[in-house]
PyMOL Python script that loads the backbone (N, CA, C, O; Angstrom):
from pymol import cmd

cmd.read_pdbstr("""\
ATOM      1  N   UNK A   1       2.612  29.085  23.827  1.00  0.00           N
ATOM      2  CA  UNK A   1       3.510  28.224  23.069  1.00  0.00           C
ATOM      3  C   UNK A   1       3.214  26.754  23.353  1.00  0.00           C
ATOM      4  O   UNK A   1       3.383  25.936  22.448  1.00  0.00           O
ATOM      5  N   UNK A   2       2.877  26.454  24.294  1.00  0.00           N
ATOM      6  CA  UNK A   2       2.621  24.959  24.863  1.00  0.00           C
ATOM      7  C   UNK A   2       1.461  24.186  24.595  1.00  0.00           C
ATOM      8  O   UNK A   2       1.344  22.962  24.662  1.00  0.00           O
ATOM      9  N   UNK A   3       0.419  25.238  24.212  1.00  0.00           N
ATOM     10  CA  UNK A   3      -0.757  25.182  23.505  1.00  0.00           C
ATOM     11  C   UNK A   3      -0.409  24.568  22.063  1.00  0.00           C
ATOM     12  O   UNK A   3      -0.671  23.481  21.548  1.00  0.00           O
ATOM     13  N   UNK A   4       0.095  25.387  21.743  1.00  0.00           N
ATOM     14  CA  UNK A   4       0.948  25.219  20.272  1.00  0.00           C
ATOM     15  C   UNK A   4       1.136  23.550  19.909  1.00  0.00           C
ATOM     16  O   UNK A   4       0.579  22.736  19.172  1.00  0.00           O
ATOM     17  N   UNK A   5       2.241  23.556  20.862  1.00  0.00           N
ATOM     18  CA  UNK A   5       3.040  22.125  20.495  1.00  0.00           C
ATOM     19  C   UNK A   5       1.733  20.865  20.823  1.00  0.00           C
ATOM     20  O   UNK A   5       1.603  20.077  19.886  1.00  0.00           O
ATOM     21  N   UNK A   6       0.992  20.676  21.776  1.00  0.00           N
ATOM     22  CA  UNK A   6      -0.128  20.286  21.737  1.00  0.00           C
ATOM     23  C   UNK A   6      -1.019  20.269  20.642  1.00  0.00           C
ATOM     24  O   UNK A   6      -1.387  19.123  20.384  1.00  0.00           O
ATOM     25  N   UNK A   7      -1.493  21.137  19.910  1.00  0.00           N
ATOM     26  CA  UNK A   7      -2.125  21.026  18.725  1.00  0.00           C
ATOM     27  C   UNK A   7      -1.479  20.522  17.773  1.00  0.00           C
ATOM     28  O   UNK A   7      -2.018  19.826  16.912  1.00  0.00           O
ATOM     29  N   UNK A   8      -0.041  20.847  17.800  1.00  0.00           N
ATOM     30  CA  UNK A   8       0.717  20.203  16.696  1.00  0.00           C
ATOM     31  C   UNK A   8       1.087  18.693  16.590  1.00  0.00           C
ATOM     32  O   UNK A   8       1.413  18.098  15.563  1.00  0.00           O
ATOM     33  N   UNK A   9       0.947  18.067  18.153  1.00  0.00           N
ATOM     34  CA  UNK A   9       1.117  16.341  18.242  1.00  0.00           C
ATOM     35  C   UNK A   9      -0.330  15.683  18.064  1.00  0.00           C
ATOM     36  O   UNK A   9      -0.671  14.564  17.682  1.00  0.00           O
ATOM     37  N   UNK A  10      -1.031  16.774  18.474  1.00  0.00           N
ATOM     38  CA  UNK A  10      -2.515  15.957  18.245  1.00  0.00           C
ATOM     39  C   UNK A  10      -2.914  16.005  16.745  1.00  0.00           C
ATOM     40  O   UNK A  10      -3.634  15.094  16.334  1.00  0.00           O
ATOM     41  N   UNK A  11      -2.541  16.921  15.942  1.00  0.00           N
ATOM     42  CA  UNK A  11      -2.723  16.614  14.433  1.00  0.00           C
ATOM     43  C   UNK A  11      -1.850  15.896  13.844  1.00  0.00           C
ATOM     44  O   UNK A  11      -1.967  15.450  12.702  1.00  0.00           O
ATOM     45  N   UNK A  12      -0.971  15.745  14.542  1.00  0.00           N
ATOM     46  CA  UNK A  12      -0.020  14.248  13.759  1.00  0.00           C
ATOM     47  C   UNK A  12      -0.540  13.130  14.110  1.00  0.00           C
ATOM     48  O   UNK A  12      -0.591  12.222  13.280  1.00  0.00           O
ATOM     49  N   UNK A  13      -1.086  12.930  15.539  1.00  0.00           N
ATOM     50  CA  UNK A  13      -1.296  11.835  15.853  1.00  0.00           C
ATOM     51  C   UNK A  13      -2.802  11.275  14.798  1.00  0.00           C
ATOM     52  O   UNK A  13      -3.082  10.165  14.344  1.00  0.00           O
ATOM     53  N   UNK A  14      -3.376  12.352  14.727  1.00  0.00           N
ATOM     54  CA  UNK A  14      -4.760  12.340  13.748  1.00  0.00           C
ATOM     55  C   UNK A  14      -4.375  11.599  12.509  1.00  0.00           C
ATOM     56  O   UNK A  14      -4.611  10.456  12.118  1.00  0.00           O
ATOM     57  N   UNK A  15      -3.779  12.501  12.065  1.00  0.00           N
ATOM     58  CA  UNK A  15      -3.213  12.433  10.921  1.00  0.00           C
ATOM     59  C   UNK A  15      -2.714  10.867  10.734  1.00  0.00           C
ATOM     60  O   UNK A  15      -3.382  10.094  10.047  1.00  0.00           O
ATOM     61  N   UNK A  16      -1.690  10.516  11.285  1.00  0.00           N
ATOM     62  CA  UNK A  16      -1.029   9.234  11.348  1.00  0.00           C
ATOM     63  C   UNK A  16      -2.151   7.692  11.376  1.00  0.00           C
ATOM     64  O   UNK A  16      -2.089   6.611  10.790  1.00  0.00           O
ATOM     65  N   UNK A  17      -3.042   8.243  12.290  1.00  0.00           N
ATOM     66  CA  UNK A  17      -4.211   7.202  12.321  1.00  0.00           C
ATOM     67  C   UNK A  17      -5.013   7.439  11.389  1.00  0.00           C
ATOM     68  O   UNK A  17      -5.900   6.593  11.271  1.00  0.00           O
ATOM     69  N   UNK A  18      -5.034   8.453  10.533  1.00  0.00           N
ATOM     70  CA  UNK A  18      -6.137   8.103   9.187  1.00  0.00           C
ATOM     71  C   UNK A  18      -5.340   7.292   8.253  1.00  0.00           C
ATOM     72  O   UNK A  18      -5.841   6.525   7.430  1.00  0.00           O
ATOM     73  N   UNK A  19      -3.735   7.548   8.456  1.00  0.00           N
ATOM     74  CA  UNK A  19      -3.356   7.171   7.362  1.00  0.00           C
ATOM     75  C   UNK A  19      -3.762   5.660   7.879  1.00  0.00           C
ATOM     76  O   UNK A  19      -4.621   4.955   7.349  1.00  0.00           O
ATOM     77  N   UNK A  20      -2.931   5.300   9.072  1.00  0.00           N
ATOM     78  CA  UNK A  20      -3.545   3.908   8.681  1.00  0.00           C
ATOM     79  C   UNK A  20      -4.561   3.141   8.623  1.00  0.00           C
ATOM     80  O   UNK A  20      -4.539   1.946   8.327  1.00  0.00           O
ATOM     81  N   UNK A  21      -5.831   4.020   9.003  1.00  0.00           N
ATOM     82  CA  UNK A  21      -6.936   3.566   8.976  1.00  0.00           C
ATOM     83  C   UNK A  21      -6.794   3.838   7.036  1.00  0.00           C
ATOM     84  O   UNK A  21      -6.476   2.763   6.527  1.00  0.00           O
ATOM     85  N   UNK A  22      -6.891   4.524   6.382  1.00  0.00           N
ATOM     86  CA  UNK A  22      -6.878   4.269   5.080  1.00  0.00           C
ATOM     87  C   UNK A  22      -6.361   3.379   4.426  1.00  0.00           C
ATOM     88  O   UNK A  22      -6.922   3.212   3.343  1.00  0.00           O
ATOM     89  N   UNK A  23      -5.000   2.320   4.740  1.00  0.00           N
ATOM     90  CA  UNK A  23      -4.159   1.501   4.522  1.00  0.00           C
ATOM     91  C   UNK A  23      -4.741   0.143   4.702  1.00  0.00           C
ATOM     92  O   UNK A  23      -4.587  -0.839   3.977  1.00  0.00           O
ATOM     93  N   UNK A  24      -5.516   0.273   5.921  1.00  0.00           N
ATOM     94  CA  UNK A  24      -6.199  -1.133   6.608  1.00  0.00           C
ATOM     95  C   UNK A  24      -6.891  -1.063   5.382  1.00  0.00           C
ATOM     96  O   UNK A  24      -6.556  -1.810   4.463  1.00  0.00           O
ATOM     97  N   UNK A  25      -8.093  -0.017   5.215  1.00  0.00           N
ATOM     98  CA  UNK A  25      -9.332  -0.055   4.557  1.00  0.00           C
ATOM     99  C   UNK A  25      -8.784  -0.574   2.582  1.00  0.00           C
ATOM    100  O   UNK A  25      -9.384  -1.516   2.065  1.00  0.00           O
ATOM    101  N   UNK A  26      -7.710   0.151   1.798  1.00  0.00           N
ATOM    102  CA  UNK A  26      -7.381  -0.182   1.020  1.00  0.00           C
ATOM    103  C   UNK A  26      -7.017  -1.840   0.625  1.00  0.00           C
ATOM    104  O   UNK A  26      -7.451  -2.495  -0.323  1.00  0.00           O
ATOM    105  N   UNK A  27      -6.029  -2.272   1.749  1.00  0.00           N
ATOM    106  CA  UNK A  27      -5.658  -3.590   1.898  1.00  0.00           C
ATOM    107  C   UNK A  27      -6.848  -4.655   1.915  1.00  0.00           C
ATOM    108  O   UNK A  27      -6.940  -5.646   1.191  1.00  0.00           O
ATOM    109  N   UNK A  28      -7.713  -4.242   2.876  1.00  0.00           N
ATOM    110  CA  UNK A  28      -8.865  -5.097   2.809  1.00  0.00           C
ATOM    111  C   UNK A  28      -9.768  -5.068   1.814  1.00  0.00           C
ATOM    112  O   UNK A  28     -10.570  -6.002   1.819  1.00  0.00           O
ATOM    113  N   UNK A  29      -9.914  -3.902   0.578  1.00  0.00           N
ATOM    114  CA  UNK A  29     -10.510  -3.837  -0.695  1.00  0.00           C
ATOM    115  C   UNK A  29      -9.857  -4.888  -1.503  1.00  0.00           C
ATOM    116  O   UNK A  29     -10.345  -5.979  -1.799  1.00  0.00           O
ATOM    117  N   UNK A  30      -8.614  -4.396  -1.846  1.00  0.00           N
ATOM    118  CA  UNK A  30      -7.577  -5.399  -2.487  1.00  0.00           C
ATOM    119  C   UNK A  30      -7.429  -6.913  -2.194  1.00  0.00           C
ATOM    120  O   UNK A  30      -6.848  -7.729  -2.911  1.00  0.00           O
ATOM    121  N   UNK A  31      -7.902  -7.090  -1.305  1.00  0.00           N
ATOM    122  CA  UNK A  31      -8.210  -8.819  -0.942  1.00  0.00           C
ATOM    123  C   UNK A  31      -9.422  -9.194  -0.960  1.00  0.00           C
ATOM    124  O   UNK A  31      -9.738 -10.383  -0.994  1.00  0.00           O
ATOM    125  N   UNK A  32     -10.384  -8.077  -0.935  1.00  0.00           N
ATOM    126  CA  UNK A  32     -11.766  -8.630  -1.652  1.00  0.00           C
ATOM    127  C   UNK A  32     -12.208  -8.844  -3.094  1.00  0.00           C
ATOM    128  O   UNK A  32     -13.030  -9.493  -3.740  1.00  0.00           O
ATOM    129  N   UNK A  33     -11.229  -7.955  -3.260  1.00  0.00           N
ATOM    130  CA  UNK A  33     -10.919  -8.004  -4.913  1.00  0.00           C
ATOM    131  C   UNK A  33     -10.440  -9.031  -5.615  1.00  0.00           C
ATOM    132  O   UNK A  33     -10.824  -9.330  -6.746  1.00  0.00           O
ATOM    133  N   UNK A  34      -9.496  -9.670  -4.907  1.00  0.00           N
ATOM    134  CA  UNK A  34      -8.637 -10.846  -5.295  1.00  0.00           C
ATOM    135  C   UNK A  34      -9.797 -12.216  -4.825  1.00  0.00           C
ATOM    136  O   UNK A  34     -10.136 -13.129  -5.578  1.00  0.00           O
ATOM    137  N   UNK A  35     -10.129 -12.072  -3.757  1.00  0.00           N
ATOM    138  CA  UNK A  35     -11.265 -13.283  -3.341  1.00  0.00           C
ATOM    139  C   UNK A  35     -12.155 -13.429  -4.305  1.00  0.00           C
ATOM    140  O   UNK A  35     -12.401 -14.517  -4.826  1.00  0.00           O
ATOM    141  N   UNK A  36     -12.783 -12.183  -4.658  1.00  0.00           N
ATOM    142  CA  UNK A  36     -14.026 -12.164  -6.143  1.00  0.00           C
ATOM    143  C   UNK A  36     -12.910 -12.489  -7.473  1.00  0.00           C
ATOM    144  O   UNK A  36     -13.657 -12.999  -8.308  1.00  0.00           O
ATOM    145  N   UNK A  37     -11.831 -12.459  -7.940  1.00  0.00           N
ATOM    146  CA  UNK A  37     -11.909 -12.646  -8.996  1.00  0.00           C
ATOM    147  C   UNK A  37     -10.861 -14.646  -9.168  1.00  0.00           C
ATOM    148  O   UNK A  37     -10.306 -15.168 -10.135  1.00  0.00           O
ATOM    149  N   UNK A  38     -11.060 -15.118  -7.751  1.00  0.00           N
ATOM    150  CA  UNK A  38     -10.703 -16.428  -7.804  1.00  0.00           C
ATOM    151  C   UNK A  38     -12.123 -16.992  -8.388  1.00  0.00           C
ATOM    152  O   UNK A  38     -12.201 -17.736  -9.365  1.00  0.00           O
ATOM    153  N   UNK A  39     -13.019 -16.603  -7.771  1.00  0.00           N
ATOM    154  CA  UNK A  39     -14.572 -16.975  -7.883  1.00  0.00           C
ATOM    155  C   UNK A  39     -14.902 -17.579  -9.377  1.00  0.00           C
ATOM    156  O   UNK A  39     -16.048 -17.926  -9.663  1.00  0.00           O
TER     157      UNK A  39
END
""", "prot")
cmd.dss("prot")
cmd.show_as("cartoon", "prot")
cmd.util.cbc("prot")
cmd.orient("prot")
């Protein structure tokens, strides 16, 4: 069971850091986007 709950915080914790690694990565598209179309 303890095994368990272990796998289950480590895939949230995964989980949680892609999201915000996806968020960073989006945000920083969206402001390159905006930088190129001041240009």
């Amino acid at each position: 069971m303890a095994i368990y709950v272990k796998v289950k915080s480590l895939t949230y914790i995964i989980l949680s850091l892609h999201k915000l690694m996806a968020g960073q990565i989006s945000l920083t598209f969206y402001t390159l986007l905006q930088n190129l179309r001041t240009l």
